[in-house]
N, C-alpha and C positions, 0 to 999 in steps of 0.2 A: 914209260917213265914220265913224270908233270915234274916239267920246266917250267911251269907257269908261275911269275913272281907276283908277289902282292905292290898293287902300285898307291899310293896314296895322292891324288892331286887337291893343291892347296891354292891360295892366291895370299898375294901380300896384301897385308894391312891398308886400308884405301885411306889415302890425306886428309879424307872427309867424312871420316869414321864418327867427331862428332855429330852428323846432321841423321845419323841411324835411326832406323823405326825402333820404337820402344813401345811396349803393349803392359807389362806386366812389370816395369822395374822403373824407381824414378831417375829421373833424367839428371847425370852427375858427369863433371867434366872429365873426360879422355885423356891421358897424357900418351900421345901419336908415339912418344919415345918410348916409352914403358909396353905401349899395347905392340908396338911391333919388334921389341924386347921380347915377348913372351910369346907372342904368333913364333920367334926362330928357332923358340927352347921347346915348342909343341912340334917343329916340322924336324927338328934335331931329336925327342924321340919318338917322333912315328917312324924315322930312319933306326935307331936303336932296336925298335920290336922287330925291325924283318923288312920295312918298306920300302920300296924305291920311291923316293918324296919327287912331283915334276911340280915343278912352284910356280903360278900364271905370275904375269905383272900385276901390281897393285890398277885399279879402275878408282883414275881419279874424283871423275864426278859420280859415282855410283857407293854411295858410304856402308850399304850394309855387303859387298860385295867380297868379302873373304868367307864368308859364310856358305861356302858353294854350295854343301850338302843340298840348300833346296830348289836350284833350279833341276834337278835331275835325278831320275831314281834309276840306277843302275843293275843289272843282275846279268850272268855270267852272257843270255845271248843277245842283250837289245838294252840300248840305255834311252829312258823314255824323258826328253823336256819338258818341264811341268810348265802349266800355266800360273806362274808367284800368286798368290792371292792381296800382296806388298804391292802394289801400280808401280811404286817408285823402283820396285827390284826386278820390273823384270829387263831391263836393260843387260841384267845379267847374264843372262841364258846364251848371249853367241858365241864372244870368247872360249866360254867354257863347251857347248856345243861344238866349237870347230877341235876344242882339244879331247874332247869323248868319243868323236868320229875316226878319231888315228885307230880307238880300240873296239868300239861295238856300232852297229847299225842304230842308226837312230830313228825315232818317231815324238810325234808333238801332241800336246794334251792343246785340244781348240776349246775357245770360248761355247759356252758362258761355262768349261771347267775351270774350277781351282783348285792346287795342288802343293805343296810346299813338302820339300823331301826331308825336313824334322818332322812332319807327321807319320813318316814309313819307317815302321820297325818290322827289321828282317830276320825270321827265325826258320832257317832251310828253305823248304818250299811256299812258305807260310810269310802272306806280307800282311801285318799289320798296318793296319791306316786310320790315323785321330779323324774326324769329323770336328774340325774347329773353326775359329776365326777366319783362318787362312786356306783350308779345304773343305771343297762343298762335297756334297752326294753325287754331282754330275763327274766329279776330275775322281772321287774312287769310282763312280762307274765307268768311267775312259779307262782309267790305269786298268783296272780289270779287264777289259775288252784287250786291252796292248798284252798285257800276261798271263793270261786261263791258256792260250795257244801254247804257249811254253810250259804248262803243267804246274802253275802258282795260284794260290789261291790268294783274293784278296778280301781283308776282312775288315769292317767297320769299326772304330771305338769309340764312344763319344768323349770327347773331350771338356774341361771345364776347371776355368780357374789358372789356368797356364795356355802361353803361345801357341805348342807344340806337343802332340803322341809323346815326343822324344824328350822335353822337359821334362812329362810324367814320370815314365818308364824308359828304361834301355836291357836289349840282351845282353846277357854274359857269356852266355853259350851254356851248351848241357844241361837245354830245358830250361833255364833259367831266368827271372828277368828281375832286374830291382826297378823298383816301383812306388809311386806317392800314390796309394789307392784313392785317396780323396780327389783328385785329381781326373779322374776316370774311370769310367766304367768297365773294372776288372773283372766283372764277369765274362768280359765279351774276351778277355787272355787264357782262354779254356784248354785244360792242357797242361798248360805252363807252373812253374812253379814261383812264386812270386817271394820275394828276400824284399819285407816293408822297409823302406829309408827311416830312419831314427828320427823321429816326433820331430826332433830342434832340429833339424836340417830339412826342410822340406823342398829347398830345392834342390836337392845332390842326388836325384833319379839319374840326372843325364850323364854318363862314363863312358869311358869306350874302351871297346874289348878288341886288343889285338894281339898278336903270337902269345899268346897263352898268358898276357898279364893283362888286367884292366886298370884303366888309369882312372884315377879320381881328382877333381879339384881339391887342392890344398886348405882351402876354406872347409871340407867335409871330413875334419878327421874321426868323426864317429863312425861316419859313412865308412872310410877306409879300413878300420878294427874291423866292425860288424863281416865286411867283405873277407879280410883274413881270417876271420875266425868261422868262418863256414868254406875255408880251404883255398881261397881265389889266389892269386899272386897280384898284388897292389904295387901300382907307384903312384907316387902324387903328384901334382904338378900346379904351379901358380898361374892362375888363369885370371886374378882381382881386376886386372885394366881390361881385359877382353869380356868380364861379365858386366859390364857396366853398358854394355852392348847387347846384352841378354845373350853372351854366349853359353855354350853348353861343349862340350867334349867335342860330341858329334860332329857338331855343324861345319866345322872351320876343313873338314877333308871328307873327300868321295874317296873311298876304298874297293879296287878292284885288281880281279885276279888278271894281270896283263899274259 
């Protein structure tokens, strides 16, 4: 019988959320009230789909630090610490390292890799990996060496024109991935089945898929139709103060089976 629950670990909103790296979005002011408004209505339903939500404290000098997803890529037997490809982020990796250690064995991605875990898109045994701004060819070829012993294969995409693999593209499950193919190099998602995001939204790739509904940002209502009408179960959710941070669904929780 699997006891095993799904955990989702988050961090509050950091005080200093305006001084966040920004790459691809311009730089517009944060209301701390509003952003960590909506950070409690994303950890209020990741608990709604099935989650056990463990919420870190806020990091006050550290501003892009609710975004855990990329110091760490996580999978059922080994969570691996990436090297930020951010200087200013990786500050972030101990806290959250001391709280991935309660549940998996850990390993560290060394210099000169870089890694950020919005580039890893995970589909079963199969880890996708962007090549961008923020991950070189040395940190997929580290993560690879930490994963091929556990039976994962890790696979290159080139990325372009967005931060993150995961701005482009996200899974849905069931072979699926929606996707801004201009964005990346979809020939390298071979296999897969790909649902293109609707012209006028090109940034609504990023969603996330959990107990059997995917969430969309509220700014993507094309996005969300297209999703229901190819069968998915959609919620929405208002994420406007948190994207001015270049956030995406993903980013703000690591999801593992505790």
């Amino acid at each position: 019988m699997d006891h095993s629950m799904l955990i989702a670990i988050t961090r509050a909103v950091s005080p200093a959320i305006n001084a966040c790296e920004l790459a691809y979005v311009p730089r517009q002011e944060i209301d701390l009230g509003k952003a960590t408004e909506q950070h409690g209505r994303y950890e209020a339903c990741l608990r709604e789909l099935g989650a056990s939500v463990i919420s870190l404290p806020a990091e006050p000098d550290l501003p892009d630090s609710m975004f855990v997803e990329d110091p760490a890529v996580v999978v059922e037997e080994i969570a691996v610490m990436t090297r930020m490809g951010a200087e200013s982020r990786r500050g972030e990796s101990e806290s959250l390292a001391a709280m991935l250690a309660r549940f998996r064995p850990l390993s560290r991605l060394r210099e000169p890799a870089t890694l950020e875990g919005g580039d890893v898109m995970r589909v079963g045994q199969r880890l996708f990996v962007g090549l961008s701004a923020r991950t070189n060819a040395e940190g997929i070829a580290q993560l690879r060496s930490e994963l091929e012993v556990f039976g994962y294969s890790v696979e290159a995409v080139e990325v372009r024109g967005c931060l993150h693999l995961k701005s482009a593209c996200s899974y849905l499950g069931d072979g699926t991935v929606l996707a801004n193919r201009s964005w990346i190099d979809a020939e390298a998602l071979g296999g897969l089945k790909i649902i293109d995001v609707p012209a006028e939204e090109p940034r609504a790739a990023n969603v996330l898929a959990i107990g059997g509904t995917v969430v969309v940002p509220e700014t993507f209502p094309g996005t969300a139709r297209l999703l229901e009408r190819h069968g998915w179960k959609v919620r929405t959710m208002d994420i406007s103060e948190l994207m001015k941070a270049e956030a995406g669904l993903t980013c703000s929780s690591i999801l593992l089976e505790g």
